[in-house]
C-alpha positions as CSV (number, residue, x, y, z in Angstrom):
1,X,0.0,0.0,0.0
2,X,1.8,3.5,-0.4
3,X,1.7,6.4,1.5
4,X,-0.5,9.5,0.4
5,X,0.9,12.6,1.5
6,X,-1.8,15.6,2.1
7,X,0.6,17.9,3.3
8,X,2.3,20.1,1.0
9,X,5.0,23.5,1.6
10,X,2.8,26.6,0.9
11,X,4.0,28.3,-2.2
12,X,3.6,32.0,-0.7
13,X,2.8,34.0,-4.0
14,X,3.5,37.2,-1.8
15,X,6.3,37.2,0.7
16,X,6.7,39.5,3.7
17,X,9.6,40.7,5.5
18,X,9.4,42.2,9.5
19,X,9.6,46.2,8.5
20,X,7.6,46.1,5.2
21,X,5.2,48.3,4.4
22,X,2.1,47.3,3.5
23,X,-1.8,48.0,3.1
24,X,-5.1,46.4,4.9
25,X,-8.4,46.6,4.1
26,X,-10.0,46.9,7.1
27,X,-12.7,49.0,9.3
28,X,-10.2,51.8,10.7
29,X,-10.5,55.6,12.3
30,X,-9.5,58.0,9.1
31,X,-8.2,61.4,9.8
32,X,-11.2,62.5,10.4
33,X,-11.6,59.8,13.4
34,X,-14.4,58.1,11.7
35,X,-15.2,54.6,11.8
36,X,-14.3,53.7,8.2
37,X,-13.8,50.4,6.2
38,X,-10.9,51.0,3.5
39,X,-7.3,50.2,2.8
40,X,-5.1,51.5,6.1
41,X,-1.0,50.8,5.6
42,X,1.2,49.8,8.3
43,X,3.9,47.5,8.8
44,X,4.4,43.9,8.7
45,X,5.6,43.0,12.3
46,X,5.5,39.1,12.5
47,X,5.7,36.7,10.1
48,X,5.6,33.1,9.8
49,X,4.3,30.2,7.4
50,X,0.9,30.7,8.1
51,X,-0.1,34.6,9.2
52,X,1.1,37.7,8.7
53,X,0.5,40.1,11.7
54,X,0.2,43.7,11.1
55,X,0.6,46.9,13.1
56,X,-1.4,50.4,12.2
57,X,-0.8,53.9,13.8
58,X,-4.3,54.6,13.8
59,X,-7.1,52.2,15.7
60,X,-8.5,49.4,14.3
61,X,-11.7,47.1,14.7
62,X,-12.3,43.4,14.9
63,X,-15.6,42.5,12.0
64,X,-17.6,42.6,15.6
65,X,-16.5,45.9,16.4
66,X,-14.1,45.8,18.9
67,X,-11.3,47.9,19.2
68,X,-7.9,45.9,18.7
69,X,-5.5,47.8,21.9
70,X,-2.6,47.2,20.3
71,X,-3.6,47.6,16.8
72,X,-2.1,44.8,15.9
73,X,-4.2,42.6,13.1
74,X,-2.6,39.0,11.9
75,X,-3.9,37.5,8.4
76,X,-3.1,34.7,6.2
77,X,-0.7,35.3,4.0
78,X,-2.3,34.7,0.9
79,X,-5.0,36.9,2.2
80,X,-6.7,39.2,-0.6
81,X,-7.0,42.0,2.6
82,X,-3.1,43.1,2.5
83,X,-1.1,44.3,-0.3
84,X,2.3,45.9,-0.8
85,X,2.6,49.5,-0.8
86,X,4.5,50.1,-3.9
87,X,7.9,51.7,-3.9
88,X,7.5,55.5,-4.3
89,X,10.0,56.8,-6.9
């Protein structure tokens, strides 16, 4: 009988670094400090296989509506919700 492997090494189409810049979509204050749901940027601050983890200088909310204290968010990292900030020239 041989042996099925389901496991496979994630191919990461996008790979993060600790210090990159990059954007969320997410429900965020603006600069107005309203309660908004756009693309925010911050900075990749964790990263391993699996998740991403995020920080933001302005507050963010779980989808229930809770303020994050830290403002820390973690995704997957093939999420569609974070993006790279492209290099300004």
């Amino acid at each position: 009988m041989s042996a099925f492997s389901f496991m496979r090494n994630p191919e990461a189409e996008q790979s993060y670094e600790v210090g990159d810049v990059v954007e969320v979509y997410c429900e965020h204050d603006n600069e107005n400090e309203e309660r908004v749901r756009d693309w925010v940027e911050g900075v990749v601050v964790q990263v391993d296989e699996k998740m991403v983890a995020v920080q933001f200088r302005v507050n963010v909310y779980l989808t229930n509506g809770w303020m994050v204290p830290d403002r820390i968010l973690w995704f997957p990292v093939r999420s569609e919700h974070v993006r790279v900030v492209p290099e300004k020239k």
